[in-house]
PyMOL Python script that loads the backbone (N, CA, C, O; Angstrom):
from pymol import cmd

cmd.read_pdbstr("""\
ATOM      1  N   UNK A   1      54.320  78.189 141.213  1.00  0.00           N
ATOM      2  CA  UNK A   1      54.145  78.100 139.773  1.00  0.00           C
ATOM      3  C   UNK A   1      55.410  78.581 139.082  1.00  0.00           C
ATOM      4  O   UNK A   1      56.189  79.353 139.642  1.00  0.00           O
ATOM      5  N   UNK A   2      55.590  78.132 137.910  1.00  0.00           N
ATOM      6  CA  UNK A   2      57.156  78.307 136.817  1.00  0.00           C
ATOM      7  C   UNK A   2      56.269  79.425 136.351  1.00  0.00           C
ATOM      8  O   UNK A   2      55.050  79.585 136.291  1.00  0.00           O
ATOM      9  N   UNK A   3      57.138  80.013 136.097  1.00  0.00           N
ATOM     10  CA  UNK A   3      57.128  81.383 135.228  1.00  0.00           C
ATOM     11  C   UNK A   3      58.072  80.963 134.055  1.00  0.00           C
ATOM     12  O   UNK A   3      59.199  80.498 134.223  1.00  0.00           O
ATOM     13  N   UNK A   4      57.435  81.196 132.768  1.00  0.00           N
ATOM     14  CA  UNK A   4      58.005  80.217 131.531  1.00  0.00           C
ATOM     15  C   UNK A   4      58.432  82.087 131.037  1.00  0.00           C
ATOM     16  O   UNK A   4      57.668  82.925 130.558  1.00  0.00           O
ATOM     17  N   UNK A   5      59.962  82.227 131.403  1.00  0.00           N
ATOM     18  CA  UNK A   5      60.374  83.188 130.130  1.00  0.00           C
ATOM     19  C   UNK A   5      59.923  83.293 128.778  1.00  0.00           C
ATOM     20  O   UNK A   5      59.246  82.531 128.087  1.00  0.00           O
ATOM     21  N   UNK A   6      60.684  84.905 128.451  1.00  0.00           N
ATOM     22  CA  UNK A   6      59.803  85.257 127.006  1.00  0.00           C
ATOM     23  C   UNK A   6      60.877  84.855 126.576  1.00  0.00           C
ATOM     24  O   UNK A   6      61.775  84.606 127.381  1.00  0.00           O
ATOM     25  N   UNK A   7      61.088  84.670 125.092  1.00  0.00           N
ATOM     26  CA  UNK A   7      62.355  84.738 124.395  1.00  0.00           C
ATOM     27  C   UNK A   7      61.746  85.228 123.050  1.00  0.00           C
ATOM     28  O   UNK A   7      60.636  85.019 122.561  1.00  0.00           O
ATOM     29  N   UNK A   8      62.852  85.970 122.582  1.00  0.00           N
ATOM     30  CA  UNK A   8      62.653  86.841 121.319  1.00  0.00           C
ATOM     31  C   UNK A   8      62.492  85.785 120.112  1.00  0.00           C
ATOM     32  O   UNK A   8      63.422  85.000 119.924  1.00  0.00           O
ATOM     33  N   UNK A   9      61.811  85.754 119.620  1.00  0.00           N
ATOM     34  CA  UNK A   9      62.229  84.834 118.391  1.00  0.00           C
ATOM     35  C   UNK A   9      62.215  85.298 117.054  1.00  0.00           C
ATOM     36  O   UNK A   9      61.206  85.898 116.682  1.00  0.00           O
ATOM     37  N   UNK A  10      63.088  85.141 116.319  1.00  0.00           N
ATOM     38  CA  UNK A  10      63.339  85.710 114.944  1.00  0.00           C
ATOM     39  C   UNK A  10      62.996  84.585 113.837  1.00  0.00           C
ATOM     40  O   UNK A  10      63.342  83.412 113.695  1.00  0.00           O
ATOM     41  N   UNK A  11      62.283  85.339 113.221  1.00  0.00           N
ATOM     42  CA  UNK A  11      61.589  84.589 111.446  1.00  0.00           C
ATOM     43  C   UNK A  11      62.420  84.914 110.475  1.00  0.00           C
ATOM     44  O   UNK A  11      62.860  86.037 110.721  1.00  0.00           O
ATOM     45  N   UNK A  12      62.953  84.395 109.269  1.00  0.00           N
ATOM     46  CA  UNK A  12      63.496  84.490 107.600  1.00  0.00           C
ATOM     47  C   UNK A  12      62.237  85.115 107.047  1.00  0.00           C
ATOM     48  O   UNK A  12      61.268  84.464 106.659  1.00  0.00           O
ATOM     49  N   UNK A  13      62.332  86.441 107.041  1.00  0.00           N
ATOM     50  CA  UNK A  13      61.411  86.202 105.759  1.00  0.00           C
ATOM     51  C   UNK A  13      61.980  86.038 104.209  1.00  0.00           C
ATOM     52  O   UNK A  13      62.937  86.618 103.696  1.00  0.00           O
ATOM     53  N   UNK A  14      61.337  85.338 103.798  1.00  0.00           N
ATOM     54  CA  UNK A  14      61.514  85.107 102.466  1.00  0.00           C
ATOM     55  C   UNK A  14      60.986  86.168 101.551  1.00  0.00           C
ATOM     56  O   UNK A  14      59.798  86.391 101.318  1.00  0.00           O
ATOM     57  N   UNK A  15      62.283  86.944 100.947  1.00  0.00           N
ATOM     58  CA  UNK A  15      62.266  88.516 100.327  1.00  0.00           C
ATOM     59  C   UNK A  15      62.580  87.742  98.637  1.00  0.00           C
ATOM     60  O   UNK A  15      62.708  86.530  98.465  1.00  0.00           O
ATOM     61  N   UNK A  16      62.647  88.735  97.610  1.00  0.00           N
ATOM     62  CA  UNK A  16      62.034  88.701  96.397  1.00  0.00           C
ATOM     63  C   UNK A  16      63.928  89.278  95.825  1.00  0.00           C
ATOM     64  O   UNK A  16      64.336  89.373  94.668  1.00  0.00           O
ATOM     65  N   UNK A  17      64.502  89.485  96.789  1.00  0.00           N
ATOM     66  CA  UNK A  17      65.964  89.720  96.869  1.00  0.00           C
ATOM     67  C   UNK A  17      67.162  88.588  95.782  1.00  0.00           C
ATOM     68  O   UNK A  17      67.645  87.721  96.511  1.00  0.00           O
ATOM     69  N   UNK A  18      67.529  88.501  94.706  1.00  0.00           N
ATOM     70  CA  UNK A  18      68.035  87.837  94.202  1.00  0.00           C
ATOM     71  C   UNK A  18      69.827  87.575  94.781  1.00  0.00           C
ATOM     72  O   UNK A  18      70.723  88.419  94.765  1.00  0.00           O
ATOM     73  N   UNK A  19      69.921  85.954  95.314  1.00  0.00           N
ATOM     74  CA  UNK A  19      71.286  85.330  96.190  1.00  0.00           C
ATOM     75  C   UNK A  19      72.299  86.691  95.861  1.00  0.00           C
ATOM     76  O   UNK A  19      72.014  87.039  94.715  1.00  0.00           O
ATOM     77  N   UNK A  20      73.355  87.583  96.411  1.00  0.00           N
ATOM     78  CA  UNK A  20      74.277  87.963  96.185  1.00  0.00           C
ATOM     79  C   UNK A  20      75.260  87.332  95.716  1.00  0.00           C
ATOM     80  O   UNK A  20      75.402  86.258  96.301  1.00  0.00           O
ATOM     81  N   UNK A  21      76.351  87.599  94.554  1.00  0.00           N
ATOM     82  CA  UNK A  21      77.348  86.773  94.142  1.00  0.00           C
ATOM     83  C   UNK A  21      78.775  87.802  94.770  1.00  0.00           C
ATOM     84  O   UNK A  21      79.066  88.994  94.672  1.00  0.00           O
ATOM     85  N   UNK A  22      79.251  86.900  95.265  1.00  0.00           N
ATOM     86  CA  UNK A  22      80.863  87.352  96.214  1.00  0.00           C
ATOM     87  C   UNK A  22      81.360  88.435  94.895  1.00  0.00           C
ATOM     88  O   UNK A  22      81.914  87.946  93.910  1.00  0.00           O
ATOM     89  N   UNK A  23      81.139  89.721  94.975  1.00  0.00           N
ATOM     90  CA  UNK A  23      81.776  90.401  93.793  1.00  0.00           C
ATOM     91  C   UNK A  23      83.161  90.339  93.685  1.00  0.00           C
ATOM     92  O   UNK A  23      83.782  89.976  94.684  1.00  0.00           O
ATOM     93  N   UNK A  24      83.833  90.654  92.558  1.00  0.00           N
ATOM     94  CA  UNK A  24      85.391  90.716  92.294  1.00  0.00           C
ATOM     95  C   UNK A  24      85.904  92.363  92.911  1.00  0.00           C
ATOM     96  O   UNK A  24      85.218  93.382  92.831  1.00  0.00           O
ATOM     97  N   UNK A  25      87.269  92.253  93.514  1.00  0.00           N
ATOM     98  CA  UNK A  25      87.662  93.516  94.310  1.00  0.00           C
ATOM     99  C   UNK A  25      87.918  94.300  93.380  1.00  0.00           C
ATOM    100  O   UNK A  25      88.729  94.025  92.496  1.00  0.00           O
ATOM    101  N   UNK A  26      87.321  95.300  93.438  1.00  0.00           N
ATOM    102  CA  UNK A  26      87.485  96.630  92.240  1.00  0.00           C
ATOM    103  C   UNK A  26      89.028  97.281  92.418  1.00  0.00           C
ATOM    104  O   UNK A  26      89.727  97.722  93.330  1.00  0.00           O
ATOM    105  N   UNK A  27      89.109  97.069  91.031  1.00  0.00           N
ATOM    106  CA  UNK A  27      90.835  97.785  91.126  1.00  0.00           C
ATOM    107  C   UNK A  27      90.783  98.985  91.262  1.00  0.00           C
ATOM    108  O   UNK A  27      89.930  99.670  90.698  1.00  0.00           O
ATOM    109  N   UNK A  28      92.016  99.624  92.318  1.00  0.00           N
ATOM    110  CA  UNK A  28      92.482 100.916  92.818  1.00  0.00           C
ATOM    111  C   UNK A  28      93.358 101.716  91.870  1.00  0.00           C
ATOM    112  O   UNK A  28      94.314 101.177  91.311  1.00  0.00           O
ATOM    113  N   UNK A  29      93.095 102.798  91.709  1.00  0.00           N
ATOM    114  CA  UNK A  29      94.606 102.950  90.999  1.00  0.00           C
ATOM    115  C   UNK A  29      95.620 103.063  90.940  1.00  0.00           C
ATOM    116  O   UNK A  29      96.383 103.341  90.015  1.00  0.00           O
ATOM    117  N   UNK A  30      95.835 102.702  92.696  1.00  0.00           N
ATOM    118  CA  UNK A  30      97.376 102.149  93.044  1.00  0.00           C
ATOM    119  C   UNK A  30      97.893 101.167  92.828  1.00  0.00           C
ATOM    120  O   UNK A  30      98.971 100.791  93.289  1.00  0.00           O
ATOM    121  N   UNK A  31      97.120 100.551  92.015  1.00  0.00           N
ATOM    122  CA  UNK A  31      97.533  98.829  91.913  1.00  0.00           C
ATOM    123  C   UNK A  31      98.986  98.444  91.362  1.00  0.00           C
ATOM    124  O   UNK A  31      99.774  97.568  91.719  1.00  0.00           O
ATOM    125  N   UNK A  32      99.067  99.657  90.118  1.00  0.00           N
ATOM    126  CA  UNK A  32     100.185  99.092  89.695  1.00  0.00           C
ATOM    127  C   UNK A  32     102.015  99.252  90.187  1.00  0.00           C
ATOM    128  O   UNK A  32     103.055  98.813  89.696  1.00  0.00           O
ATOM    129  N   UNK A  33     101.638 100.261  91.606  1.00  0.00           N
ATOM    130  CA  UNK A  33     102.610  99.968  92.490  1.00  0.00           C
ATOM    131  C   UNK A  33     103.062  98.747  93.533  1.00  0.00           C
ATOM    132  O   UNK A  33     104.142  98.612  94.108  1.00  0.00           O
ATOM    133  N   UNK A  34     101.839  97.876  93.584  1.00  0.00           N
ATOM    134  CA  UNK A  34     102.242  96.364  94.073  1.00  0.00           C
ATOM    135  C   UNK A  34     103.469  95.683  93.210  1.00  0.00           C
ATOM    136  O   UNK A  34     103.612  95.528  91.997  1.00  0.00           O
ATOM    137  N   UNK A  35     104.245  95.363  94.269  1.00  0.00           N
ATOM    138  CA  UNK A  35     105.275  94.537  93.811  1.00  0.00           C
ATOM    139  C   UNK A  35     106.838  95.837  93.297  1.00  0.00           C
ATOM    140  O   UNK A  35     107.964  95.367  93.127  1.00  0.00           O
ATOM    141  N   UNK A  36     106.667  96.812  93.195  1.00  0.00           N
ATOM    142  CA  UNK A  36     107.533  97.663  92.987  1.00  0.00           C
ATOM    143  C   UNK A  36     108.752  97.837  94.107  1.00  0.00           C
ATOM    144  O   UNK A  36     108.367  98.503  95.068  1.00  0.00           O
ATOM    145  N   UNK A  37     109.883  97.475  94.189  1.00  0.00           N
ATOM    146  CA  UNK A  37     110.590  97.351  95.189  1.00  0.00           C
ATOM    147  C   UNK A  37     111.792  98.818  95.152  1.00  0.00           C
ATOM    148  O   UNK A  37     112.168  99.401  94.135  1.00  0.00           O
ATOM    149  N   UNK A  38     112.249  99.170  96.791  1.00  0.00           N
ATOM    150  CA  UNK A  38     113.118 100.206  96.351  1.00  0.00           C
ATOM    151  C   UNK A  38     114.143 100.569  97.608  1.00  0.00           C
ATOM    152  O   UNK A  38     113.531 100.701  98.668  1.00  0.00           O
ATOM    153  N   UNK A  39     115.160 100.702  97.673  1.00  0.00           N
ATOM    154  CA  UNK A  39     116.053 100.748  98.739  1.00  0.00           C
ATOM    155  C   UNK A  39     116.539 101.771  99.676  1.00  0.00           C
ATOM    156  O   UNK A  39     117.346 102.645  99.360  1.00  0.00           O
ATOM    157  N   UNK A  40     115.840 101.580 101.233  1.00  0.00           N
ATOM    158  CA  UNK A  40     115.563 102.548 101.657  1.00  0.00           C
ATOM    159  C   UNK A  40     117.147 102.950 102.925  1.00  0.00           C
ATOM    160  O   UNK A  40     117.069 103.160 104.136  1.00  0.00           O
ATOM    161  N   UNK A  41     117.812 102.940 102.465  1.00  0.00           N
ATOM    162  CA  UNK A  41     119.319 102.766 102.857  1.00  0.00           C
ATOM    163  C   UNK A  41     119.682 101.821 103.898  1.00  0.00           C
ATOM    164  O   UNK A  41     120.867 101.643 104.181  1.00  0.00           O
ATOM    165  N   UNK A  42     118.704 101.178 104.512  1.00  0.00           N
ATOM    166  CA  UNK A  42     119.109  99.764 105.390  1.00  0.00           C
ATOM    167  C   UNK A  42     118.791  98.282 104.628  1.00  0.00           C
ATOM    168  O   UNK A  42     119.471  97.267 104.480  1.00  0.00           O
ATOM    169  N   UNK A  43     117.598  98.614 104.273  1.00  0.00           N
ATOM    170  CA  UNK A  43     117.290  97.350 103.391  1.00  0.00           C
ATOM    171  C   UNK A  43     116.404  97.767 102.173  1.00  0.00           C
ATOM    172  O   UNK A  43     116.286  98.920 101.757  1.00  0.00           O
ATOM    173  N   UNK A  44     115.697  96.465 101.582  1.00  0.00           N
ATOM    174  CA  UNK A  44     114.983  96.423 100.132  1.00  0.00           C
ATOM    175  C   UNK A  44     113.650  96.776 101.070  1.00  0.00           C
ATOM    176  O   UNK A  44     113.705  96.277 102.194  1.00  0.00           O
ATOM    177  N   UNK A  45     112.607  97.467 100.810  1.00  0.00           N
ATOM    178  CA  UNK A  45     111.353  97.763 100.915  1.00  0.00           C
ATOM    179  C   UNK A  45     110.388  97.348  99.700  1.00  0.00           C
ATOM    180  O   UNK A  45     110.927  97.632  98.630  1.00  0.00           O
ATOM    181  N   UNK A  46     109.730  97.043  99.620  1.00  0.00           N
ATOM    182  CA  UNK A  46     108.618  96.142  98.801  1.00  0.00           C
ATOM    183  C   UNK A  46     107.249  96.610  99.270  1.00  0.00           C
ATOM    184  O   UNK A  46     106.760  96.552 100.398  1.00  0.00           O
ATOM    185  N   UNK A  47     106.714  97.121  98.056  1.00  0.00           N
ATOM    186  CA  UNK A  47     105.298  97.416  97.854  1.00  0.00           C
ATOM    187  C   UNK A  47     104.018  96.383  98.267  1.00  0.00           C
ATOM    188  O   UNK A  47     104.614  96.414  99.344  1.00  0.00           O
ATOM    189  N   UNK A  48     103.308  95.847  98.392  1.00  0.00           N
ATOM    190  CA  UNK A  48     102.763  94.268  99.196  1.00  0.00           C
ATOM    191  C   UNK A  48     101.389  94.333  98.478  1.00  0.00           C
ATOM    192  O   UNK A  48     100.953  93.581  97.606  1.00  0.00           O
ATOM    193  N   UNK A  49     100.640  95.742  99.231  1.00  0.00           N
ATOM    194  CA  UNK A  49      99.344  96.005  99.100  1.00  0.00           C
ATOM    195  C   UNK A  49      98.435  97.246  99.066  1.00  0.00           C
ATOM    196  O   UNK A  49      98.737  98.191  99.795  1.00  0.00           O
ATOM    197  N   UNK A  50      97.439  97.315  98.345  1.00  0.00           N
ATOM    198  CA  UNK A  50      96.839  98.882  98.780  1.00  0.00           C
ATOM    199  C   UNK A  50      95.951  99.106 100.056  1.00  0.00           C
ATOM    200  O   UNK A  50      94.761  98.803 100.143  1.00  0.00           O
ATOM    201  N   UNK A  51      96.660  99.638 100.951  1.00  0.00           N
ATOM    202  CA  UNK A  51      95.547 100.419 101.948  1.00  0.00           C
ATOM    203  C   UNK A  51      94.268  99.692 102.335  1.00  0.00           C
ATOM    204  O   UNK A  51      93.791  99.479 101.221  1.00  0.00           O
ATOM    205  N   UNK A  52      93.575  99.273 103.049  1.00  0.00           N
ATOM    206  CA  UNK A  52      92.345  99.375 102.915  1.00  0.00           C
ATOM    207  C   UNK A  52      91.226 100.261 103.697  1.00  0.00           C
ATOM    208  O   UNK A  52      90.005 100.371 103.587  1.00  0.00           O
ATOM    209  N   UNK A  53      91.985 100.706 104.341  1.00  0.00           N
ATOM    210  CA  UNK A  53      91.134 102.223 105.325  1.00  0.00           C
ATOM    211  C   UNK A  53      91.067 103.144 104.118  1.00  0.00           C
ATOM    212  O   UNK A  53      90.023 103.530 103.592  1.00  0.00           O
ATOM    213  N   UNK A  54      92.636 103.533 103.641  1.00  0.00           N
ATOM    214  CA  UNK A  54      92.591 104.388 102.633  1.00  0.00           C
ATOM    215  C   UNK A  54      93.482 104.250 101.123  1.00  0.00           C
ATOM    216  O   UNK A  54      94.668 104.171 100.803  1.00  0.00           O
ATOM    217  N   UNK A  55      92.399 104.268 100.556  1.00  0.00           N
ATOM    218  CA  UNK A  55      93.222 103.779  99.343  1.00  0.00           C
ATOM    219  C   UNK A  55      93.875 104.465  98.870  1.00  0.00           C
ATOM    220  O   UNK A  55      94.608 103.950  98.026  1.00  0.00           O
ATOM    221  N   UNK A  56      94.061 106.320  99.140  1.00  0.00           N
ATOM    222  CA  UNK A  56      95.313 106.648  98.805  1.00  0.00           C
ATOM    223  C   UNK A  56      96.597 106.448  99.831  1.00  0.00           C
ATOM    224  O   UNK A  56      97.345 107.389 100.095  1.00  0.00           O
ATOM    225  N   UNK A  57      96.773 105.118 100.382  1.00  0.00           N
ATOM    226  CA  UNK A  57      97.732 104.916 100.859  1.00  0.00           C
ATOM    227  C   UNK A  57      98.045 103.454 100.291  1.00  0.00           C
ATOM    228  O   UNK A  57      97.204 102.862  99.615  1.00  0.00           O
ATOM    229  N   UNK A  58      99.225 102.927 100.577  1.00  0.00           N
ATOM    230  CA  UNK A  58     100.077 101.868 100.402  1.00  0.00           C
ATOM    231  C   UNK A  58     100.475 101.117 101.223  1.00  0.00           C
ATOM    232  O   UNK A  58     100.308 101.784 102.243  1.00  0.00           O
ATOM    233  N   UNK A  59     101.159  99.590 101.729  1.00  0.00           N
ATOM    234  CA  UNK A  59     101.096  98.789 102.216  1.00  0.00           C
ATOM    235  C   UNK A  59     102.644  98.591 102.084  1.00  0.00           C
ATOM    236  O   UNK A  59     102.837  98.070 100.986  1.00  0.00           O
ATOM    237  N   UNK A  60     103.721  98.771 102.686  1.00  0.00           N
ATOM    238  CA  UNK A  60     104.596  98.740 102.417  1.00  0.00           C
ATOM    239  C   UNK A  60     105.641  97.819 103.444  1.00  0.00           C
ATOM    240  O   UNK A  60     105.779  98.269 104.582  1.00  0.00           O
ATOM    241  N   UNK A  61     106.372  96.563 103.096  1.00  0.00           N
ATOM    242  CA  UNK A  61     107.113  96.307 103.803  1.00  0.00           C
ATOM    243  C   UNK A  61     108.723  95.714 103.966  1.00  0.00           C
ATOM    244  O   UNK A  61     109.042  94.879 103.120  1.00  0.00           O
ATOM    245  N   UNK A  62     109.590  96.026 104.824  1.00  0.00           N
ATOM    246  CA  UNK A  62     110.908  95.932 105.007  1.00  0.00           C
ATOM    247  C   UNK A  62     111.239  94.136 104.735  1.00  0.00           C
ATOM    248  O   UNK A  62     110.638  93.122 105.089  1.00  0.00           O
ATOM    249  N   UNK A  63     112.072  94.297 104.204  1.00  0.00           N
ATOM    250  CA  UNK A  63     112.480  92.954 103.819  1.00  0.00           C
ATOM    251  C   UNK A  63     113.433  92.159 104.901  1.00  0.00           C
ATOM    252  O   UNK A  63     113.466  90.935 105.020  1.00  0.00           O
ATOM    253  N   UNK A  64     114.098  92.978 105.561  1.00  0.00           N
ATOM    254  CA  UNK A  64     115.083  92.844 106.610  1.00  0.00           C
ATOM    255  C   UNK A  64     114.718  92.475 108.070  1.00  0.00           C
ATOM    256  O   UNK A  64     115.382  91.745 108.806  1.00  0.00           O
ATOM    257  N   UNK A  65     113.673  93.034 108.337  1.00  0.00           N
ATOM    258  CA  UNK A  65     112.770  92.520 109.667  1.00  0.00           C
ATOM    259  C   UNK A  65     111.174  92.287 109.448  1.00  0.00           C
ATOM    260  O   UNK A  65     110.436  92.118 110.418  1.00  0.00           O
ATOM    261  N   UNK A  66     110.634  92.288 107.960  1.00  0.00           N
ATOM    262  CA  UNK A  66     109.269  92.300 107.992  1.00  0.00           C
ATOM    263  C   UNK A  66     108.309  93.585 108.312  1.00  0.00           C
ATOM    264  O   UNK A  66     107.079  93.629 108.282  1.00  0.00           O
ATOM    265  N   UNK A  67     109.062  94.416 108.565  1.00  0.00           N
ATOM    266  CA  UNK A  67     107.831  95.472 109.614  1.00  0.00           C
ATOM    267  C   UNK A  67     107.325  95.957 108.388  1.00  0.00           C
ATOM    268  O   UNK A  67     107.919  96.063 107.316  1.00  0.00           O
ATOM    269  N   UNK A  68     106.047  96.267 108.698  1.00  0.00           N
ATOM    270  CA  UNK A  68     105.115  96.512 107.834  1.00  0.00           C
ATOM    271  C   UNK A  68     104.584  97.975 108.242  1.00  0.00           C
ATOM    272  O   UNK A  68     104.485  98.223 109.444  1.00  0.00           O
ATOM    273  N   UNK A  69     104.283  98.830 107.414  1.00  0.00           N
ATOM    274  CA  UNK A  69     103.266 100.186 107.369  1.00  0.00           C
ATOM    275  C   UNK A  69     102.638 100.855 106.063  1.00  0.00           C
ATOM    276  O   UNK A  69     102.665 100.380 104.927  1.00  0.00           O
ATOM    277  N   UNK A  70     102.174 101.835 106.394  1.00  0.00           N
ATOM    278  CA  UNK A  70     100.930 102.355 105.495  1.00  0.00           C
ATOM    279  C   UNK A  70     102.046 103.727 104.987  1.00  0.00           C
ATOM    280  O   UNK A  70     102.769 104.200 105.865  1.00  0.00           O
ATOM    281  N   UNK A  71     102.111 104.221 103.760  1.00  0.00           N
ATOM    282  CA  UNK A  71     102.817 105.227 103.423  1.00  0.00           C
ATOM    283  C   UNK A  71     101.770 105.640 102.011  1.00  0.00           C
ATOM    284  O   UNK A  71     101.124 104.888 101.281  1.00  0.00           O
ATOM    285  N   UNK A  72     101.904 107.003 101.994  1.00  0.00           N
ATOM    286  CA  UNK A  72     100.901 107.774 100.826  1.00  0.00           C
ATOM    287  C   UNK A  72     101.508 107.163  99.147  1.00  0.00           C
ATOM    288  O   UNK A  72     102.641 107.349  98.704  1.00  0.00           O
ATOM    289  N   UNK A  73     100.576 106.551  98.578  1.00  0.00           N
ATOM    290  CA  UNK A  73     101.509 106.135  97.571  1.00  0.00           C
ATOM    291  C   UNK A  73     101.645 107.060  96.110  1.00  0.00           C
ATOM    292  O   UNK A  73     101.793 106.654  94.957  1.00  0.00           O
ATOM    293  N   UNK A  74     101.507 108.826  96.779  1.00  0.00           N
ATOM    294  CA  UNK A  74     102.508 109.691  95.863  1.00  0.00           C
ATOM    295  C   UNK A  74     103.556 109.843  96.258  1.00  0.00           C
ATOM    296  O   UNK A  74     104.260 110.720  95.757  1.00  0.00           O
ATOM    297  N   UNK A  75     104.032 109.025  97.314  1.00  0.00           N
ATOM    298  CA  UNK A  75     105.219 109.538  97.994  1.00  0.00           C
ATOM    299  C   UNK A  75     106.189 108.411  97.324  1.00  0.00           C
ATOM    300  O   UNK A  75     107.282 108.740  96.863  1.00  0.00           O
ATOM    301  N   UNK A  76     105.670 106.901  97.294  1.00  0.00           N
ATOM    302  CA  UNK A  76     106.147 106.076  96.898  1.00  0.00           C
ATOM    303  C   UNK A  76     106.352 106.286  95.086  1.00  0.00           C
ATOM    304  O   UNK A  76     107.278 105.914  94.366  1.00  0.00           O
ATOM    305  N   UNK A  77     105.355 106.872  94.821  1.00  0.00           N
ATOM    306  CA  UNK A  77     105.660 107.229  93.276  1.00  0.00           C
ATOM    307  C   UNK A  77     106.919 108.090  92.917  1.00  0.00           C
ATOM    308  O   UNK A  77     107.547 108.061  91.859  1.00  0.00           O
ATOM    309  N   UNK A  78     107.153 108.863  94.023  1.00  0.00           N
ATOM    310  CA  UNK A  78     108.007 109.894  93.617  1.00  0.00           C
ATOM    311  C   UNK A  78     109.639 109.270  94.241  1.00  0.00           C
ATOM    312  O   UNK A  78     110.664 109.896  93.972  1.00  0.00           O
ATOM    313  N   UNK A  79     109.674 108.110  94.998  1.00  0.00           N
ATOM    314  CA  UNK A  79     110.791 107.609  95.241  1.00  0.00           C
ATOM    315  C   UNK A  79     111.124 106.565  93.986  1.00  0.00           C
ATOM    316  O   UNK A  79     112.216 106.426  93.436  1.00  0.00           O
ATOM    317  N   UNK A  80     109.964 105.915  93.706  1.00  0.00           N
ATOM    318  CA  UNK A  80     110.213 104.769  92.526  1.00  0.00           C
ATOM    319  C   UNK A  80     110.174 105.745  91.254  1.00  0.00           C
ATOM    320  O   UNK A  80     110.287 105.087  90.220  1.00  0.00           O
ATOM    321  N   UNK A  81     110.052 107.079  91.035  1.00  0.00           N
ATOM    322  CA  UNK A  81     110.008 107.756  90.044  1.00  0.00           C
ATOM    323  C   UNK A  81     109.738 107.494  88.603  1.00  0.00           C
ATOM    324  O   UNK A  81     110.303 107.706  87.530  1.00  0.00           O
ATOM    325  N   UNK A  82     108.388 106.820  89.125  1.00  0.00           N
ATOM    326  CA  UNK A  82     107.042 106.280  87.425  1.00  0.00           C
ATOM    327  C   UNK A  82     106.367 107.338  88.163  1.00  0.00           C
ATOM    328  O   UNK A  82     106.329 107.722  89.332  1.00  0.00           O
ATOM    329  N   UNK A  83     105.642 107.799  86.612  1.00  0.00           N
ATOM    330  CA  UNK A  83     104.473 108.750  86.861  1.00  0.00           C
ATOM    331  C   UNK A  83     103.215 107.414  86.712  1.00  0.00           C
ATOM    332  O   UNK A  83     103.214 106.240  86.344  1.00  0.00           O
ATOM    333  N   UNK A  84     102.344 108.275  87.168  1.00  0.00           N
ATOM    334  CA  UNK A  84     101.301 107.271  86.839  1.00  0.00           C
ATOM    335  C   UNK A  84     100.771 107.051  85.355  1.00  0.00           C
ATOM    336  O   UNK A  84     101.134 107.579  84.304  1.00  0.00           O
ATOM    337  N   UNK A  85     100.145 106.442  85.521  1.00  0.00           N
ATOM    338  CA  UNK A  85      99.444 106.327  83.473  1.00  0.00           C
ATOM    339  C   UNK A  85      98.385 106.951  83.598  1.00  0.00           C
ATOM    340  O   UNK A  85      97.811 107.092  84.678  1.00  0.00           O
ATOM    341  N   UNK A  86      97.972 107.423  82.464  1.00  0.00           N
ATOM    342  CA  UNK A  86      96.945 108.041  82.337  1.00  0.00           C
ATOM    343  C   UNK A  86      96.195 107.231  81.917  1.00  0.00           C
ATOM    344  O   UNK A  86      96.614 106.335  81.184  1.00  0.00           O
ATOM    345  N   UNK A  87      94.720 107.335  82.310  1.00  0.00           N
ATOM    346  CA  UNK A  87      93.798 106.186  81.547  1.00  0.00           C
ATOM    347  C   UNK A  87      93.188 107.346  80.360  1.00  0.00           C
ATOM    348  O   UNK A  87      93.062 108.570  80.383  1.00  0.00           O
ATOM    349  N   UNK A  88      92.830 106.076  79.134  1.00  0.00           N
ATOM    350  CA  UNK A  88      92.272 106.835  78.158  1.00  0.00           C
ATOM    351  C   UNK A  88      90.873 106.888  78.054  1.00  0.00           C
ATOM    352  O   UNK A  88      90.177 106.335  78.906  1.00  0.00           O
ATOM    353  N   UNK A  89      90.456 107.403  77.244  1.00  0.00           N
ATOM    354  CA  UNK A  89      89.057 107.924  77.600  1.00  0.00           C
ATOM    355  C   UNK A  89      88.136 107.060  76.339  1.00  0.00           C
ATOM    356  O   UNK A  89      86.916 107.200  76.260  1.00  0.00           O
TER     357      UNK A  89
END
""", "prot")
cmd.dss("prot")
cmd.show_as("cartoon", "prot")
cmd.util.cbc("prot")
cmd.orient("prot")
């Protein structure tokens, strides 16, 4: 005789849950160091992106070979020497 395996089977339930809409990426307040460029005595270094492990870090990369890394972006503030803005209340 066949022995007819079990198999798990999974149902939808139909929940009361309204479709999710793809939200917009909430701005960091590092943002406005994207695109800020600054010369790190071999080549131009360029700001790219913020972090996404940690958003107090920065995305930073060499123009000269591409290499890319993560650097604290008070550190980058204090080489591009803008303070940040203050938001108003």
């Amino acid at each position: 005789m066949r022995r007819k395996e079990r198999a798990l089977q999974l149902r939808l339930i139909p929940g009361d849950d309204p479709p999710r809409e793809p939200s917009a990426r909430t701005p960091t307040p590092h943002a406005d160091l994207i695109g800020r460029r600054f010369f790190d005595g071999l080549s131009r270094v360029a700001v790219t992106d913020v972090c996404r492990l940690n958003p107090a870090q920065v995305m930073v990369e060499r123009e000269m070979d591409g290499r890319r890394w993560s650097i604290s972006a008070g550190l980058i503030r204090l080489i591009v020497g803008r303070e940040r803005k203050r938001r108003t209340a």
